[in-house]
C-alpha positions as CSV (number, residue, x, y, z in Angstrom):
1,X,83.3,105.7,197.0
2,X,82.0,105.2,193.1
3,X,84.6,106.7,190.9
4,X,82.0,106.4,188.4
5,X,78.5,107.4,188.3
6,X,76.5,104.6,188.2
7,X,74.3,105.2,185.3
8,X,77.8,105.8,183.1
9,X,79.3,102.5,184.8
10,X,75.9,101.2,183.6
11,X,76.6,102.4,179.6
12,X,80.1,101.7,179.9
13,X,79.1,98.4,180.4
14,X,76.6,98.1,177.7
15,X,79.4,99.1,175.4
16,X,82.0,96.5,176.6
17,X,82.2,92.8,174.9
18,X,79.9,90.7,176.7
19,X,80.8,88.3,179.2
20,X,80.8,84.7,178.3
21,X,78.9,82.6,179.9
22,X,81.5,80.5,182.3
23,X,82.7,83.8,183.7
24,X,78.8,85.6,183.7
25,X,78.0,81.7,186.0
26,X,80.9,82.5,188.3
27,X,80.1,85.9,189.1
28,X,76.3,85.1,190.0
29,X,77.2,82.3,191.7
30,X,80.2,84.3,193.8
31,X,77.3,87.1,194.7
32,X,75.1,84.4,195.8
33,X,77.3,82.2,197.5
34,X,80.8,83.5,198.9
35,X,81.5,86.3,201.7
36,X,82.6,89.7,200.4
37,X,81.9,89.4,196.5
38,X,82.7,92.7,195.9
39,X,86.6,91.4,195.6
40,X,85.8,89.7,192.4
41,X,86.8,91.6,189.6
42,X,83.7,92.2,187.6
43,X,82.8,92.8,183.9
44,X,84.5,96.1,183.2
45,X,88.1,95.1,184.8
46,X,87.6,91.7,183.8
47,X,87.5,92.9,180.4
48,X,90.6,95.3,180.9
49,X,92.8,92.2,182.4
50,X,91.8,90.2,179.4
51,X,92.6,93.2,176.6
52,X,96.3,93.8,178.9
53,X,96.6,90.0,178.3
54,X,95.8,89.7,174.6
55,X,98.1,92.5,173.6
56,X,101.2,91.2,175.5
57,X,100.1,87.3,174.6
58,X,102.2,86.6,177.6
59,X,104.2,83.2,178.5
60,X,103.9,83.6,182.2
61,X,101.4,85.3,184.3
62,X,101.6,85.7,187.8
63,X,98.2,86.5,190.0
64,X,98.7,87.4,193.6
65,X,95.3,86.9,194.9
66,X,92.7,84.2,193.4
67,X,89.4,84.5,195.4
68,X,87.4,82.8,192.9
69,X,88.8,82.8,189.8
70,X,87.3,85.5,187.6
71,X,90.4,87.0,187.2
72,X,92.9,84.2,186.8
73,X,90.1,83.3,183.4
74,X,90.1,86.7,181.9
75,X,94.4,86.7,182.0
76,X,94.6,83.3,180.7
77,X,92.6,84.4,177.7
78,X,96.0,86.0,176.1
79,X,98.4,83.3,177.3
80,X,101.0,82.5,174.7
81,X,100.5,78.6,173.4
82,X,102.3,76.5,176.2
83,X,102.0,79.6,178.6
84,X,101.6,79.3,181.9
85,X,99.6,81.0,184.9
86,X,100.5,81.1,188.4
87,X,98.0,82.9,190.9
88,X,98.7,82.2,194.6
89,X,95.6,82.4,196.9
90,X,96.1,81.9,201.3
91,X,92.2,80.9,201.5
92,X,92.1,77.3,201.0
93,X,88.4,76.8,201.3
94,X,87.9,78.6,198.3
95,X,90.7,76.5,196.2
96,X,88.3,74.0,194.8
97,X,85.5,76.9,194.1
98,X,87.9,78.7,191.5
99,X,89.2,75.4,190.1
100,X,85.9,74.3,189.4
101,X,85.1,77.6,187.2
102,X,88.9,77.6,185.7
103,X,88.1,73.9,184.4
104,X,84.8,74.7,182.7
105,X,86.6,77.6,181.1
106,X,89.1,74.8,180.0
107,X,92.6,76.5,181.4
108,X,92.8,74.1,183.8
109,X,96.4,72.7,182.2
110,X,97.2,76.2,182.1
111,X,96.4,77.4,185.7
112,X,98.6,76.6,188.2
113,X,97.0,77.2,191.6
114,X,98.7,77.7,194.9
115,X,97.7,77.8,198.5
116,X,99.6,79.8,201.2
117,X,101.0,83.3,202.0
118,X,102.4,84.9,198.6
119,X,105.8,86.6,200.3
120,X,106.2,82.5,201.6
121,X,105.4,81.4,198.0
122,X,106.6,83.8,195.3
123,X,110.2,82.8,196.4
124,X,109.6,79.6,195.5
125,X,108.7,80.2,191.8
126,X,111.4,80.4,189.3
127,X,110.0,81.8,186.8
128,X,110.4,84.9,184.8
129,X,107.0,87.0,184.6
130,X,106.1,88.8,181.2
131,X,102.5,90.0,183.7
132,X,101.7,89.9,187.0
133,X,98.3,91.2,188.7
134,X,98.6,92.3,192.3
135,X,95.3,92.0,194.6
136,X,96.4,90.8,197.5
137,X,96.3,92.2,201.2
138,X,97.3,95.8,200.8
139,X,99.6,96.0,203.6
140,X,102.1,94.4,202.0
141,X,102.2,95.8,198.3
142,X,105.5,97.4,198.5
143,X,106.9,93.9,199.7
144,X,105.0,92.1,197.1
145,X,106.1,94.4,194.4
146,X,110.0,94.6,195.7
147,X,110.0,90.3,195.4
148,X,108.0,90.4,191.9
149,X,110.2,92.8,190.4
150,X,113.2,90.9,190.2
151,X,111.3,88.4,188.7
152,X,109.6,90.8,185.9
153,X,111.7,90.6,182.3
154,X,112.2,94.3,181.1
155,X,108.9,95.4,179.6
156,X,107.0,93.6,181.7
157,X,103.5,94.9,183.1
158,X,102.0,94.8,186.8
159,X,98.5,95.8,187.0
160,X,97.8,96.5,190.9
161,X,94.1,96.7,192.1
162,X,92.7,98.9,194.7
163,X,95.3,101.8,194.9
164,X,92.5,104.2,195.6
165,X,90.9,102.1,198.4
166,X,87.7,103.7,197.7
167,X,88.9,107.2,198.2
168,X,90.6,106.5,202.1
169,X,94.2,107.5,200.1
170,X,92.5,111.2,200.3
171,X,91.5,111.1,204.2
172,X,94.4,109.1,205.7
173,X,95.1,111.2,208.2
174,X,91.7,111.3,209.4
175,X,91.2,107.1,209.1
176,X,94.4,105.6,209.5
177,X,94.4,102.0,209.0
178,X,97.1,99.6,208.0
179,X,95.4,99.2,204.4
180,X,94.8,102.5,203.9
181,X,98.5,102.9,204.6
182,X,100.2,100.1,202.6
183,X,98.5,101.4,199.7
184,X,99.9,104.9,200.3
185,X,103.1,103.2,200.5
186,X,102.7,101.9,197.3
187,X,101.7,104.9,195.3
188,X,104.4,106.3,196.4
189,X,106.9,103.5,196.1
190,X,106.2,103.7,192.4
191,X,106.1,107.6,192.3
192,X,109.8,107.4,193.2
193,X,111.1,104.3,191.5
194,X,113.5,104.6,189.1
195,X,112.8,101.3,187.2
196,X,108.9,101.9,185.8
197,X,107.1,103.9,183.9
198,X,103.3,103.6,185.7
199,X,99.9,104.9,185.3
200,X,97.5,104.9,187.6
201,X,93.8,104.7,186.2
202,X,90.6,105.7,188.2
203,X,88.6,102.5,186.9
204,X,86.9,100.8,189.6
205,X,88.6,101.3,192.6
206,X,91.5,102.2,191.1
207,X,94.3,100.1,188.8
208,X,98.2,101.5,188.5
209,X,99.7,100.0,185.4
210,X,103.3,99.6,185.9
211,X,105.6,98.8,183.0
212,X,109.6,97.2,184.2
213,X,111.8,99.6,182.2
214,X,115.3,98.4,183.6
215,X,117.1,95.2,183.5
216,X,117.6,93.9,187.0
C-alpha cells in the first residue's frame, strides 16, 4: 500500500536536498544488484534519519538492521566529533557490500559493524544510546525495544520503520501473519508505555518516533 500518491512522493522529492553522490551510487547499485531492495531506506527517509541526526548531534547511535548501509550513512551525518555508530546486521554476505559504501562515504572509523542476531548482540554493548533506529525483523520489536530501552539516556529518540506494514495493521484479522502481528504488538506496546512520548508518522511505510521520557 502507497501512503503517498506517487506523483506527490515524486514533488516531495524534488523539494528534498539532493542525495550525494556515495549514497545516490549505493542505492542504484542495491536496485541492481541485491534481493529485496525495497528494504533500503531511500531518499525521502534517508533524508529524515539524517535531519533526526543533525538536530540531536548524537554520541552514540545504535541501528538494528544494516542491509546495505544507506541508513547507517545518512545517521552518521550528525554524529557528535568522536561519536560512535553501532548497527547490527544477521546477513553476513552483505557485511562487506555496506562497508564498502560506509568507507567511500568516509565513516568508516565511525561505523561499527556487527554480524549476528541483535537480541544475541545488543546485550553485549555497553553503551548508552542518545538514538537508535529499529528495522529489524518485525516479530520481535517489542523485545528489541524492551532491551534498547534500558540502554536509551532520558531524551533519547528511537525511530522504528515499518509500523504500518503496508497497511496489513488494518486487515490483521483477515491476514494474520507473525509480522503483521509483532508490529501490532508494537504500536501498542508504545500506546501504553508509560516511559515515551511517540508519534507515529505515515511517511513511507510508516516511522513511530519515540522520545525516552523517564530515567530507568
Amino acid at each position: 500500500m502507497d501512503f503517498l500518491p506517487e506523483e506527490l512522493e515524486a514533488y516531495a522529492v524534488e523539494h528534498t536536498s539532493d542525495e550525494d553522490k556515495v549514497l545516490a551510487q549505493l542505492n542504484r547499485d542495491t536496485h541492481a544488484n541485491v534481493l529485496r531492495p525495497r528494504m533500503l531506506s531511500g531518499h525521502l527517509q534517508g533524508r529524515l534519519l539524517s535531519f533526526v541526526s543533525r538536530m540531536m548531534r548524537p554520541e552514540r547511535i545504535l541501528e538494528l538492521g544494516t542491509y546495505t548501509g544507506y541508513s547507517a550513512i545518512c545517521l552518521a551525518e550528525g554524529l557528535a566529533p568522536g561519536g560512535k555508530l553501532h548497527t547490527i546486521d544477521h546477513n553476513a554476505e552483505l557485511e562487506s557490500f555496506a562497508a564498502k559504501y560506509i568507507a567511500k562515504a568516509g565513516y568508516q572509523e565511525q561505523i561499527i559493524q556487527h554480524t549476528g542476531e541483535a537480541l544475541d548482540v545488543i546485550p553485549t554493548l555497553a553503551e548508552t544510546f542518545d538514538l537508535v533506529f529499529m528495522d529489524a525483523d518485525k516479530v520481535n520489536y517489542v523485545q528489541y525495544f524492551d532491551m534498547i530501552y534500558l540502554k536509551m539516556r532520558k531524551g533519547a529518540v528511537l525511530i522504528a520503520d515499518n509500523v504500518l506494514w503496508s497497511g496489513k495493521v488494518l486487515d490483521a484479522e483477515e491476514n494474520p501473519d507473525e509480522e503483521t502481528e509483532g508490529i501490532i504488538r508494537f504500536n501498542r506496546h508504545m500506546k501504553t508505555h508509560s516511559g515515551i512520548r511517540h508519534l507515529l508518522l505515515p511517511l513511507r511505510d510508516g516511522i513511530m518516533l519515540v522520545e525516552k521520557t523517564e530515567n530507568s
